[in-house]
Backbone as CSV, one residue per row, in Angstrom:
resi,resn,N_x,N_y,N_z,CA_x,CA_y,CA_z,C_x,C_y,C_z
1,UNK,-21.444,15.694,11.705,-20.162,16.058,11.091,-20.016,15.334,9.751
2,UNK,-19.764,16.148,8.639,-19.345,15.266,7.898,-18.568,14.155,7.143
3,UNK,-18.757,13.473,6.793,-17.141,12.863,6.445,-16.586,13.257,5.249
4,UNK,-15.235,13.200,5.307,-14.440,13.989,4.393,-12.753,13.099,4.004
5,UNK,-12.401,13.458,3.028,-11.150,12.284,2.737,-9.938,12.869,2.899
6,UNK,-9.402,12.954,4.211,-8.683,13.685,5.183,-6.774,13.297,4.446
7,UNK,-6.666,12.236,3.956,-5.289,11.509,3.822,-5.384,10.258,2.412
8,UNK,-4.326,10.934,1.199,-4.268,9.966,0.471,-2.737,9.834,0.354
9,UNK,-2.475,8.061,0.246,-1.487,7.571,0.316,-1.423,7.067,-0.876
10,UNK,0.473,6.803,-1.704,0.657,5.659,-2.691,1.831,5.339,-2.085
11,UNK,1.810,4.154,-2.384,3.311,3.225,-1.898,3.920,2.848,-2.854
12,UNK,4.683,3.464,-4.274,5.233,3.188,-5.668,5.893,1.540,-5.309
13,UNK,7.107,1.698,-4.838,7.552,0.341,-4.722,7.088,-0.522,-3.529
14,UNK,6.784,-1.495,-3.660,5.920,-2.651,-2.586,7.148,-2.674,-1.513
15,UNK,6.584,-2.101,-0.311,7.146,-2.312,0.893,8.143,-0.922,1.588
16,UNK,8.420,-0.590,0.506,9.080,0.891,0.874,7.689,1.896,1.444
17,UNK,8.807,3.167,1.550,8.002,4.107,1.909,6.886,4.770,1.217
18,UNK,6.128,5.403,1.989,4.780,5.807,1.032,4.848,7.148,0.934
19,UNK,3.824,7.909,0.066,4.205,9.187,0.233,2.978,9.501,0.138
20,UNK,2.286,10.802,0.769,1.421,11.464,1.258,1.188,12.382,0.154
21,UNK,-0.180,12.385,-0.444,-0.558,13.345,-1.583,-1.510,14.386,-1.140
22,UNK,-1.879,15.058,-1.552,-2.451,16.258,-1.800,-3.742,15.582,-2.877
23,UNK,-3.542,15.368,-4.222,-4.340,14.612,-4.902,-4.282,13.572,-5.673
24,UNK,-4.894,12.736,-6.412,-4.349,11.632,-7.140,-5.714,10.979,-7.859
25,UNK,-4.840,10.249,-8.989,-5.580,9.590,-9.938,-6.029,7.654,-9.540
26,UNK,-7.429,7.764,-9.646,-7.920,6.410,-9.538,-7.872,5.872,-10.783
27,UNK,-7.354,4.476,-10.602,-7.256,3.139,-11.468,-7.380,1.875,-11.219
28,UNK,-8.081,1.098,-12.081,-8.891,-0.198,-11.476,-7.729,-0.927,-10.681
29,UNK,-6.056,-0.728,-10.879,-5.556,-1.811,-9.863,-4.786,-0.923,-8.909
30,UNK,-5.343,0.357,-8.781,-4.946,1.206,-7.662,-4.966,2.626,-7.856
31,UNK,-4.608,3.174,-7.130,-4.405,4.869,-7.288,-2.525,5.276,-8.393
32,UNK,-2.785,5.656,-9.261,-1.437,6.178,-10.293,-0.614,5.552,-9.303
33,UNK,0.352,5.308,-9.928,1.434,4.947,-9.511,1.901,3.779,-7.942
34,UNK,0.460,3.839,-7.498,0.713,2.407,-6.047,0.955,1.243,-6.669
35,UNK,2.429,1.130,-5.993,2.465,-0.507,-6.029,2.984,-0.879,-7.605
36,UNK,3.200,-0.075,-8.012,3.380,-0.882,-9.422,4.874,-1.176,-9.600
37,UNK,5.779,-1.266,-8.610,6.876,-0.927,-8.883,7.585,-2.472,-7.792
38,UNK,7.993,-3.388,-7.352,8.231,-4.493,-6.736,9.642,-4.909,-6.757
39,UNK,10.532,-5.149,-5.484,11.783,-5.967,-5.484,11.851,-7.291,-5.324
40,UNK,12.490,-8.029,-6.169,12.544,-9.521,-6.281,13.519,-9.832,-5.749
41,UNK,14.344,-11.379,-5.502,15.185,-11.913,-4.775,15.544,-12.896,-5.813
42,UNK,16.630,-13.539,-6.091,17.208,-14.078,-7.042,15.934,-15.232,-7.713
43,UNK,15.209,-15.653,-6.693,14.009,-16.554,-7.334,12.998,-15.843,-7.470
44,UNK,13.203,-14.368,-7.964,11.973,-14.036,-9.084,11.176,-13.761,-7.665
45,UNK,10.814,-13.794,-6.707,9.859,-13.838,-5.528,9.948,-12.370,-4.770
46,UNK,9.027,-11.887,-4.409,9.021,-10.467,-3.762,9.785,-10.833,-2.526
47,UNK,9.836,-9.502,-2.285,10.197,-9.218,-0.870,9.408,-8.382,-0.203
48,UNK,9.428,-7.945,1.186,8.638,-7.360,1.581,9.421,-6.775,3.197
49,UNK,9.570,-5.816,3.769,9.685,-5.480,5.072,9.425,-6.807,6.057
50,UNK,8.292,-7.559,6.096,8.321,-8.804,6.829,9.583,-9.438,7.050
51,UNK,10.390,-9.513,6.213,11.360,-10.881,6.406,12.834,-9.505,6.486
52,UNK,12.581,-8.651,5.725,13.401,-6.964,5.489,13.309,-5.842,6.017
53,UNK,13.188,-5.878,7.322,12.987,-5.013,7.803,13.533,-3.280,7.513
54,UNK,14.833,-3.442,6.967,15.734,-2.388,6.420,14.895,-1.359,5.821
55,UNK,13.854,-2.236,4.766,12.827,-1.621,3.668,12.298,-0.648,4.433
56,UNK,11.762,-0.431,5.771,11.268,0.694,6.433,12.089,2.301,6.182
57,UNK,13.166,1.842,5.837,13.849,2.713,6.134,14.305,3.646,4.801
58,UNK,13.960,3.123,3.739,13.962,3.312,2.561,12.948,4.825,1.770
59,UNK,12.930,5.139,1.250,11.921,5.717,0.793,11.813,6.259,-0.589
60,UNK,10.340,6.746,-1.017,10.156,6.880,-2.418,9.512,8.469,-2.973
61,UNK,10.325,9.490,-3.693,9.584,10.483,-4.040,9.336,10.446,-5.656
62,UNK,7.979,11.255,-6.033,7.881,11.239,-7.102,8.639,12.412,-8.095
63,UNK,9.199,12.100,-8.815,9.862,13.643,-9.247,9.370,13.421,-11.005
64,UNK,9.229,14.235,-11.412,9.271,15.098,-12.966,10.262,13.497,-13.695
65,UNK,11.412,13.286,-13.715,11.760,12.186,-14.368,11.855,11.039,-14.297
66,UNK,11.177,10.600,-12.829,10.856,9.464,-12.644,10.961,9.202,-11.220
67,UNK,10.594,7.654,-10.275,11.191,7.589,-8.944,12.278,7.723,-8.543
68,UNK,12.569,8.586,-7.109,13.592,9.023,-6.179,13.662,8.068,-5.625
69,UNK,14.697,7.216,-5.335,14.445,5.861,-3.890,15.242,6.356,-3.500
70,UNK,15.849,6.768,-1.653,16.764,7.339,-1.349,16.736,6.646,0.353
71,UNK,17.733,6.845,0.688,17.856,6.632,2.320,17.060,7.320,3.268
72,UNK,16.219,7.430,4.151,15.753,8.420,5.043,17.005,9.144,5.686
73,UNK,17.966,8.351,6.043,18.501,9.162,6.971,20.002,9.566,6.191
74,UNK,19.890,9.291,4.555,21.177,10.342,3.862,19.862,9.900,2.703
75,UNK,19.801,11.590,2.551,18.772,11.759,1.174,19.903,11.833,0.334
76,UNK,21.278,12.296,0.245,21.892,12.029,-0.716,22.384,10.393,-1.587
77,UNK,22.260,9.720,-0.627,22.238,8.245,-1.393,20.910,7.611,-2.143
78,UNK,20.864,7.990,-3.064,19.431,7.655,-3.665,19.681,7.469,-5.081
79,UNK,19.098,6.516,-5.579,18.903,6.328,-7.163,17.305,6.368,-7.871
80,UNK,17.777,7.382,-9.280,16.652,7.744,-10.026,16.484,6.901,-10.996
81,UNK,14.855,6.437,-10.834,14.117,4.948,-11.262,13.229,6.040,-12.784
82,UNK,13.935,6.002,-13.721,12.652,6.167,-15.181,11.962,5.541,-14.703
83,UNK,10.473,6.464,-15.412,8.892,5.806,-15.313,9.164,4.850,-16.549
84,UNK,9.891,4.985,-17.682,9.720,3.924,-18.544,10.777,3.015,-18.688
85,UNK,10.875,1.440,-18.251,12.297,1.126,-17.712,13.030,1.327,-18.589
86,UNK,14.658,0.954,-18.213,15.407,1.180,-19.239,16.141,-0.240,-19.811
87,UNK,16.129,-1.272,-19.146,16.724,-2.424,-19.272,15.007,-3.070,-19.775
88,UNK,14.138,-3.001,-19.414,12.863,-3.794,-19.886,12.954,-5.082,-20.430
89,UNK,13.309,-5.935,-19.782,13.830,-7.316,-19.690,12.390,-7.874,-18.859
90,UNK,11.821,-8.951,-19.677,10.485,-9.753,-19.029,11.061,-10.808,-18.563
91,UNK,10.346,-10.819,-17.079,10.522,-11.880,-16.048,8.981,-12.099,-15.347
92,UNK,8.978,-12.937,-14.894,7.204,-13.761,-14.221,8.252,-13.911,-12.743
93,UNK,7.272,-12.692,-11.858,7.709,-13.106,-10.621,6.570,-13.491,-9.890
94,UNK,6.691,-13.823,-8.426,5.886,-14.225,-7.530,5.329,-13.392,-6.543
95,UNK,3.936,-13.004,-6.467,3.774,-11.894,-5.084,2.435,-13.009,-4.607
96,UNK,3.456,-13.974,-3.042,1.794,-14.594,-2.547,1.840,-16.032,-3.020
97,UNK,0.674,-16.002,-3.794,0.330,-17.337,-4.439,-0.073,-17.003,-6.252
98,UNK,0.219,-15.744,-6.218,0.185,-15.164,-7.546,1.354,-14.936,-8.352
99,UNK,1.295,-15.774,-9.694,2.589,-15.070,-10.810,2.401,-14.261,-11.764
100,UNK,3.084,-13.254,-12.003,2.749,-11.969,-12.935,3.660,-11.773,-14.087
101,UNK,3.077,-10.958,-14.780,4.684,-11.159,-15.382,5.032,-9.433,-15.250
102,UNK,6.205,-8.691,-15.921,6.936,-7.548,-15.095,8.347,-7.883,-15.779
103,UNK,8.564,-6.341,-16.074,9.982,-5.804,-16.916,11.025,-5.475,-15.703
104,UNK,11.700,-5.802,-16.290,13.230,-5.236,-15.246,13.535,-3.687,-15.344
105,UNK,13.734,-3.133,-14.230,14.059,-1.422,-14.674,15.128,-0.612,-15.136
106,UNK,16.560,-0.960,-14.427,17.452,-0.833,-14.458,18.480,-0.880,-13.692
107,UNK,19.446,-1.262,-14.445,20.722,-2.283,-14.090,21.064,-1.196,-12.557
108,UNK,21.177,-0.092,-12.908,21.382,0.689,-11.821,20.968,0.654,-10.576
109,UNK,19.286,0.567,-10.767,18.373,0.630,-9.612,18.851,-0.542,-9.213
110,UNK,18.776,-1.684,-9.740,19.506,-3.217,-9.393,20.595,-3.430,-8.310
111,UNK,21.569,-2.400,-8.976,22.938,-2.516,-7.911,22.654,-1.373,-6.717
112,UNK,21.923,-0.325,-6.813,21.851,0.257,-5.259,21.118,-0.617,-4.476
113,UNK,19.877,-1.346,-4.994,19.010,-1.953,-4.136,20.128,-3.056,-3.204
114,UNK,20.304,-3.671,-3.754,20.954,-5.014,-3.478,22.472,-4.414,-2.797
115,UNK,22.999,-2.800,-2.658,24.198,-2.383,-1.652,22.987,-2.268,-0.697
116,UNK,21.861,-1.799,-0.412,21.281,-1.460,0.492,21.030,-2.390,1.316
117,UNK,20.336,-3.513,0.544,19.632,-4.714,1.563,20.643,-5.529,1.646
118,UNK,21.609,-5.884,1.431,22.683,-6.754,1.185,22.178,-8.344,0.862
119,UNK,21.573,-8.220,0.058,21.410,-9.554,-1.168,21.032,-9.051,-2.342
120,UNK,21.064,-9.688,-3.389,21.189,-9.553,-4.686,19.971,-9.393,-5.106
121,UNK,19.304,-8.398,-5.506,17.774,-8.298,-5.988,17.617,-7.251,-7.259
122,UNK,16.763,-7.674,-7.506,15.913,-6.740,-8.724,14.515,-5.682,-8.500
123,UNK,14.735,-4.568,-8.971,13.642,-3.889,-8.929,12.645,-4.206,-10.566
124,UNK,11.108,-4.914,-10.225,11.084,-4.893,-11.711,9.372,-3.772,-11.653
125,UNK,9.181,-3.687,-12.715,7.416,-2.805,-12.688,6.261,-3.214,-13.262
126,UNK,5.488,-3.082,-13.192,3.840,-4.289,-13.480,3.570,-3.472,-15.240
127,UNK,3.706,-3.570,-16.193,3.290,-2.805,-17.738,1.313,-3.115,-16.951
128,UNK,1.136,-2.099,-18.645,-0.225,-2.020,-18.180,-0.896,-3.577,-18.978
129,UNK,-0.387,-3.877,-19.334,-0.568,-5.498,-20.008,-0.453,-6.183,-19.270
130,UNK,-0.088,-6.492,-17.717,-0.285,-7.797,-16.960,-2.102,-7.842,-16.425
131,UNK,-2.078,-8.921,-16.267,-3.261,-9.135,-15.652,-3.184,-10.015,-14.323
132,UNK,-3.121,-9.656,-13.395,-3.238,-9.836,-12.084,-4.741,-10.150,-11.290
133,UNK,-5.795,-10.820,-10.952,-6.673,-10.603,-10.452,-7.095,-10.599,-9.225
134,UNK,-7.826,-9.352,-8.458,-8.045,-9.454,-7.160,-9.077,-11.016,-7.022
135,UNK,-8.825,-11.494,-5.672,-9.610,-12.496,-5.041,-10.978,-12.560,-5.905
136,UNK,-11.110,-13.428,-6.554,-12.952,-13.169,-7.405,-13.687,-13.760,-6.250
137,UNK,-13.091,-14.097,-5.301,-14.605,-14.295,-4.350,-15.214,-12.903,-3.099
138,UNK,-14.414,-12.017,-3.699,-15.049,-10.788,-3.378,-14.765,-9.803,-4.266
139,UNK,-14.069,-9.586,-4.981,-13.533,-8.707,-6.045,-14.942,-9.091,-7.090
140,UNK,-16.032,-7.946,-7.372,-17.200,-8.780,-8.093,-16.817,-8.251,-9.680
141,UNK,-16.036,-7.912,-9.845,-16.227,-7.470,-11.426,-14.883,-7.642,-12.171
142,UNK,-14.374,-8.663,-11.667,-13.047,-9.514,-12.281,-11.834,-8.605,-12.338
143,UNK,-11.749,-7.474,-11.279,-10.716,-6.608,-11.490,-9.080,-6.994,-11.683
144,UNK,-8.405,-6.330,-11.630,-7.098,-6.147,-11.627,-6.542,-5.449,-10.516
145,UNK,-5.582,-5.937,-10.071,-4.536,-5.452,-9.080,-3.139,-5.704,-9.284
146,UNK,-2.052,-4.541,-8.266,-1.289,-3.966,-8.974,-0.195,-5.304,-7.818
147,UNK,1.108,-4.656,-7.733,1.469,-5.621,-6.748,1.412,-5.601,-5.167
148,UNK,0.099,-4.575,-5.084,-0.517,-4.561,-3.513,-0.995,-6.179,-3.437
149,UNK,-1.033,-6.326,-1.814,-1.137,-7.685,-1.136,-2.453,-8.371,-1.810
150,UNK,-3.290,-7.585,-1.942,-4.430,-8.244,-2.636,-5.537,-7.585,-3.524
151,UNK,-5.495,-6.431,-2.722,-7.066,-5.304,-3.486,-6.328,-4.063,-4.092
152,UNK,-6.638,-3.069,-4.516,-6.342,-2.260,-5.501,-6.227,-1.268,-4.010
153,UNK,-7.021,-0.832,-3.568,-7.425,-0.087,-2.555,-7.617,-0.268,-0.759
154,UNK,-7.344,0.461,-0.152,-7.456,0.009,1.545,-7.612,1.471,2.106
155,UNK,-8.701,1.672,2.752,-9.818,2.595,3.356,-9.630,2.182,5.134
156,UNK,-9.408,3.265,6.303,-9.272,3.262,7.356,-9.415,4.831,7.732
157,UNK,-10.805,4.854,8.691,-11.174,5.910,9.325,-10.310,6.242,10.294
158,UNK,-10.245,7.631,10.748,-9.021,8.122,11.552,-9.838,8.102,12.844
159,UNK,-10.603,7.799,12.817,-11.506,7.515,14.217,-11.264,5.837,14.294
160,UNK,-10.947,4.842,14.012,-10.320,3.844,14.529,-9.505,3.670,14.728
161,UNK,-7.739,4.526,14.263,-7.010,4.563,14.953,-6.893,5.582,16.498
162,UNK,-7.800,6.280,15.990,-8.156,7.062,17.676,-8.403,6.444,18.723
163,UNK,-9.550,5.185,18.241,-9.606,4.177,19.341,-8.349,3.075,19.370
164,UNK,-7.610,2.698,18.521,-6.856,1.979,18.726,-5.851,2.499,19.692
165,UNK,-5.227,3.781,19.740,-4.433,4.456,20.436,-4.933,4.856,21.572
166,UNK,-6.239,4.986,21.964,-6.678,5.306,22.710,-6.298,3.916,24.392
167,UNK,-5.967,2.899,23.154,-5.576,1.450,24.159,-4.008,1.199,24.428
168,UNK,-3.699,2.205,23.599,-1.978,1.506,23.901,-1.252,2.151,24.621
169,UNK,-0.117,1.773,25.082,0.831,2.984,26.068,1.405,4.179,25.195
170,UNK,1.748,3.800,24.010,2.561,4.564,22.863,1.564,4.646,21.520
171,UNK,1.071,5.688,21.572,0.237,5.886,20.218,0.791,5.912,19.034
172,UNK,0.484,5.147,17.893,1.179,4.825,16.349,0.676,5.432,15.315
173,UNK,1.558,5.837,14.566,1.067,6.759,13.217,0.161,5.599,12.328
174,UNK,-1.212,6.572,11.297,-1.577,5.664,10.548,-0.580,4.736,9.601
175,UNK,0.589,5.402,8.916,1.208,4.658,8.141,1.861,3.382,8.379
176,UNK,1.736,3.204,10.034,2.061,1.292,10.286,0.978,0.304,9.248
177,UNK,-0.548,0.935,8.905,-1.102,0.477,7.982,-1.078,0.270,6.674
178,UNK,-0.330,1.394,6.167,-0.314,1.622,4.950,-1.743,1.742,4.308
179,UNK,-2.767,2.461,4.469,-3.453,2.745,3.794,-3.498,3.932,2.386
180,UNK,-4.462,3.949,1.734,-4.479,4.629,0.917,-5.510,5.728,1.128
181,UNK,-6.452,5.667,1.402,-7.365,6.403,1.904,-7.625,6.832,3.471
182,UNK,-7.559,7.640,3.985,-8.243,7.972,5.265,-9.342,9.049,5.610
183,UNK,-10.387,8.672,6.084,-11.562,9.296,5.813,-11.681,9.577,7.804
184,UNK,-12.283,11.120,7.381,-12.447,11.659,8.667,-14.262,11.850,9.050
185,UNK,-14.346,12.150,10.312,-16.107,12.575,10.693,-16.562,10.719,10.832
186,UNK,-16.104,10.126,10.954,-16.740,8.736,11.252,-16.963,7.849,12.795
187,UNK,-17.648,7.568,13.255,-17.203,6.626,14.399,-15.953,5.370,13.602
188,UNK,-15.545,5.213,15.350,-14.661,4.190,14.846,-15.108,3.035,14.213
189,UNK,-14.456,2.629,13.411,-14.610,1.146,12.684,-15.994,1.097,11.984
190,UNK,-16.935,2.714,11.778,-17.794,2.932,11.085,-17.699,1.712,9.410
191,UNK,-16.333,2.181,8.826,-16.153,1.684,7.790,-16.146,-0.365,7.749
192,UNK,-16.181,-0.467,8.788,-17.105,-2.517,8.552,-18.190,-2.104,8.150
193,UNK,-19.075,-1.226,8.669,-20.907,-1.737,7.782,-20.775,-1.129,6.547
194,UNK,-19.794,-0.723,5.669,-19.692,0.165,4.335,-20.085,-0.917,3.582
195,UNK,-20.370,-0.817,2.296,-20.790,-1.709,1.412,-20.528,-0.855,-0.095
196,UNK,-21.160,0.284,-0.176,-20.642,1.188,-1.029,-20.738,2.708,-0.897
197,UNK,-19.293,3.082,-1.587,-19.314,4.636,-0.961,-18.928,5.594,-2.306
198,UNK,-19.292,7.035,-2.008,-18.506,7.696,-3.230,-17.582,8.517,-2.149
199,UNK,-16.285,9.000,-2.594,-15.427,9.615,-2.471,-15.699,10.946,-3.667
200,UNK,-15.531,12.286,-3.607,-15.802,13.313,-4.201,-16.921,12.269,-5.013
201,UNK,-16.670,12.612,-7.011,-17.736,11.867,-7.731,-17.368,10.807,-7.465
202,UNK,-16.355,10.006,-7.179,-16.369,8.622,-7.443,-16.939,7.099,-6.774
203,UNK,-17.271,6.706,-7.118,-17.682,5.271,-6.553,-16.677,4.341,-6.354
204,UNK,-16.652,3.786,-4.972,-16.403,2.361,-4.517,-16.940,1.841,-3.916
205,UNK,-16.417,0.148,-4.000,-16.901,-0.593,-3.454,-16.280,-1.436,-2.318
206,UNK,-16.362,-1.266,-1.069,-15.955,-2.275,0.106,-16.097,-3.302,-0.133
207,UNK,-15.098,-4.297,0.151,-15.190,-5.714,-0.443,-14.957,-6.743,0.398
208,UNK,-13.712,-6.415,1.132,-13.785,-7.114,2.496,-12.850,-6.748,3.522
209,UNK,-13.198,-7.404,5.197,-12.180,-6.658,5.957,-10.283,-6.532,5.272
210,UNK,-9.545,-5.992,6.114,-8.495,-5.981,5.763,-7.852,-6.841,7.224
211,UNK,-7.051,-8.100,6.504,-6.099,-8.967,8.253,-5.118,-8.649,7.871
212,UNK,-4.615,-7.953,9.266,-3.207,-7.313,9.413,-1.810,-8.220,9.784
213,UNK,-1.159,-8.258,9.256,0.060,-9.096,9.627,0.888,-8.234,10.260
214,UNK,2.208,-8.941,10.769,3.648,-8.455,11.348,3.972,-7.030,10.908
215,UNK,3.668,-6.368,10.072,4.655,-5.428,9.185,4.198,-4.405,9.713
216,UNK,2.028,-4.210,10.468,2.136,-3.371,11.571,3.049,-3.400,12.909
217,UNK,3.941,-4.307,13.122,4.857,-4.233,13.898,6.260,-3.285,13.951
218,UNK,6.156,-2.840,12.711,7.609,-2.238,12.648,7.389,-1.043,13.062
219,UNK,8.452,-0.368,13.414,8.101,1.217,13.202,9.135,1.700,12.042
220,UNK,7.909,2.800,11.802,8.729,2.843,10.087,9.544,4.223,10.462
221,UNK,9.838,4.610,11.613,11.148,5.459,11.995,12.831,4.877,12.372
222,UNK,12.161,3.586,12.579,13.717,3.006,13.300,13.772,1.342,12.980
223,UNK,12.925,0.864,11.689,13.078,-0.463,11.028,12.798,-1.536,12.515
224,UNK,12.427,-1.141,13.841,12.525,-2.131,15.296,11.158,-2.427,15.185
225,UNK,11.337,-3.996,15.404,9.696,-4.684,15.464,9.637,-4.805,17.056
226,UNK,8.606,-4.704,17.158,7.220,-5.289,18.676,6.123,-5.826,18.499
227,UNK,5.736,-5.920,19.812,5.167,-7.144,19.823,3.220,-5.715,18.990
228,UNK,3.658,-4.416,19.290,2.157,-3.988,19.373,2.269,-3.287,17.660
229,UNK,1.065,-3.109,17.117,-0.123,-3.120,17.718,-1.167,-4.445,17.599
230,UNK,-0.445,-5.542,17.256,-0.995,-6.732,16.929,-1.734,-7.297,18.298
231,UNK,-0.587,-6.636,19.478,-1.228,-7.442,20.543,-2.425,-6.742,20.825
232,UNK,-2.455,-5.087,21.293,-4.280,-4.905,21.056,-5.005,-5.012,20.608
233,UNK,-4.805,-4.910,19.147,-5.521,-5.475,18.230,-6.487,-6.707,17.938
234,UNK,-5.230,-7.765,18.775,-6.107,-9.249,18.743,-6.884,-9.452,20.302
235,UNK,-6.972,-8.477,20.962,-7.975,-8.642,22.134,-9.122,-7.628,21.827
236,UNK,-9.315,-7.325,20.418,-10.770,-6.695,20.739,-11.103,-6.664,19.048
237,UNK,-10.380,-6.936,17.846,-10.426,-6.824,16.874,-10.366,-8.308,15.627
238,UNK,-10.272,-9.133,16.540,-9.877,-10.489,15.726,-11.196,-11.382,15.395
239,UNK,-10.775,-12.031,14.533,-12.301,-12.680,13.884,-11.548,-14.541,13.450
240,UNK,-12.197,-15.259,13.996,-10.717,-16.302,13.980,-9.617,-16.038,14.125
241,UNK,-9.195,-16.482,12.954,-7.387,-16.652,13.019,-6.955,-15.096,13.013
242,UNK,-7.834,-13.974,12.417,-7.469,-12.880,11.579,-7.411,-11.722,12.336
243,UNK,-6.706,-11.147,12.366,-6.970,-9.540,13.152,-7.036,-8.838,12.075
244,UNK,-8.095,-7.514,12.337,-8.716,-7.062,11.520,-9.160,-5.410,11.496
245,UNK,-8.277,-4.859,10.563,-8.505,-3.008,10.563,-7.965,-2.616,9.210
246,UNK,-9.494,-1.533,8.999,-9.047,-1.165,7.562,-10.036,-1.938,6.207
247,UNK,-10.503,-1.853,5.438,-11.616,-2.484,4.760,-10.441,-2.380,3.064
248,UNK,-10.819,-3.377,2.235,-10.028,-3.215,1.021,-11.309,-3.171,0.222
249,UNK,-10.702,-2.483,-0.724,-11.799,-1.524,-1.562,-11.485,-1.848,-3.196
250,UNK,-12.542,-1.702,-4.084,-12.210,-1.394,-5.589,-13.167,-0.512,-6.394
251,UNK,-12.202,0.056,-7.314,-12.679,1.464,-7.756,-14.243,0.741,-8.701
252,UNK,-14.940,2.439,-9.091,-15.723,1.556,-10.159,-16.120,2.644,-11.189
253,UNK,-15.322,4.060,-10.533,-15.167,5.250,-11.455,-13.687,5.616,-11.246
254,UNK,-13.203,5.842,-12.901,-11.618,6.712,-13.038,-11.534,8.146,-12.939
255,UNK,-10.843,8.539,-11.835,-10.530,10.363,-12.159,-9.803,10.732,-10.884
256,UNK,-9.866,12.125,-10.881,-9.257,12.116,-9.525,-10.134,13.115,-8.057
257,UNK,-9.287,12.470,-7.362,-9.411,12.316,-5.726,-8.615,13.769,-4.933
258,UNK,-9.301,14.292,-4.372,-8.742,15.662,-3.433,-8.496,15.591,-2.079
259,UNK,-7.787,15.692,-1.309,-7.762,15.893,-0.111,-9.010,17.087,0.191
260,UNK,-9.661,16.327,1.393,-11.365,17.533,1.228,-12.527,17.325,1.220
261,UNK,-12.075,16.364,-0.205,-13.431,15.232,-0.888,-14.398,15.014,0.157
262,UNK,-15.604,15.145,-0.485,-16.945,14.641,0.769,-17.177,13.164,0.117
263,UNK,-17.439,12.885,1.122,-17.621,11.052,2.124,-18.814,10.452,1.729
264,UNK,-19.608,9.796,0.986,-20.724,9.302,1.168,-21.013,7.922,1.660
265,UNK,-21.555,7.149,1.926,-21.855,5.836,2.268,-23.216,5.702,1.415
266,UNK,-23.236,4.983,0.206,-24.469,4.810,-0.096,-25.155,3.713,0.289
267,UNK,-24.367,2.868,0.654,-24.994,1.357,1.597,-24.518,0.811,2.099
């Protein structure tokens, strides 16, 4: 069977909802538009669903004049985010152990965010002038990343969540992962021996596993954490401290990506 690139994801603002493409453009610190978009907390510091659970509940469409952020459950409460900010005010925030620097968007987006989550925050966006760098002790060609957790990219065969579900009482959608890629025709967890692959023409490179934290805990229908899928996970998937699904990836050709795309593994 062959493999084929069954599901592409972008997650515009870090931690909100993702949205499901049809096709999309590769770029060294992610696919168009992932991640480039981040909410801060009065000390300049991200936030994330971990500590916000609410953020599940949130979501992001792309439209013709810019991001939709809107409620899941009243699409009429939503505010429209310009692609080019409008307040563009420079601030150095924090994602991790990393500081970046990042424009403010607007005063607007500002005050819905902060009625939503009920604290005072900022939406700000990464210009193409920051320089961010993935991990250089696997990232081999000094890349850039956007304000994803660490790699530009994250790759998960739909044959390892087959087996993952295959263990639990309640089977979970891929998007508890948030991946960007999902590639079909594979055994499970095929994608650990990857090393390098092309997607349609393009080349990547597997760089290292992906360790899953809490935030696969939520369900992104009803913002409620549990204890799974962390707990199966760490009885058949853990490597030390780390539980482990999903491989993070970086590009090494620009263009775009089809739902369709044939699969290669070149090593």
């Amino acid at each position: 069977m062959a493999m084929t690139l069954s599901e592409i994801w972008v997650y515009p603002v870090k931690s909100l909802g993702g949205i499901r493409l049809t096709k999309a453009l590769t770029e060294e610190r992610g696919l168009q538009y992932d991640r480039r978009w981040m909410i801060i907390d009065e000390e300049n510091v991200f936030i994330t669903q971990r500590a916000h659970s609410k953020m599940a509940l949130i979501d992001v469409a792309l439209e013709e004049e810019g991001l939709k952020i809107y409620l899941r459950a009243d699409p009429a409460d939503f505010v429209l985010v310009p692609y080019k900010p409008v307040t563009a005010l420079p601030v150095t925030v924090q994602v991790w152990d990393d500081t970046a620097e990042a424009l403010t968007v607007s005063d607007e987006a500002d005050t819905w965010l902060t009625r939503q989550l009920g604290m005072k925050l900022r939406l700000v966006v990464m210009p193409d002038s920051t320089q961010r760098k993935a991990d250089p002790r696997y990232a081999r060609h000094n890349e850039n990343v956007s304000f994803a957790d660490g790699f530009p990219y994250l790759v998960i065969s739909q044959a390892s969540l087959d087996d993952l579900n295959s263990r639990l009482a309640e089977p979970i959608e891929m998007r508890r992962f948030r991946p960007n890629f999902v590639i079909n025709g594979t055994e499970a967890f095929a994608e650990d021996q990857w090393k390098h692959i092309t997607i349609g023409d393009l080349r990547f490179e597997v760089v290292k596993p992906c360790a899953r934290c809490v935030l696969t805990t939520i369900n992104p229908e009803t913002a409620e954490k549990g204890a799974e899928p962390l707990k199966t996970l760490a009885s058949y998937r853990r490597n030390g401290n780390k539980i482990l699904f999903g491989q993070n990836v970086t590009v090494q050709d620009f263009g775009e990506l089809n739902i369709g795309d044939q699969v290669l593994v070149l090593e």
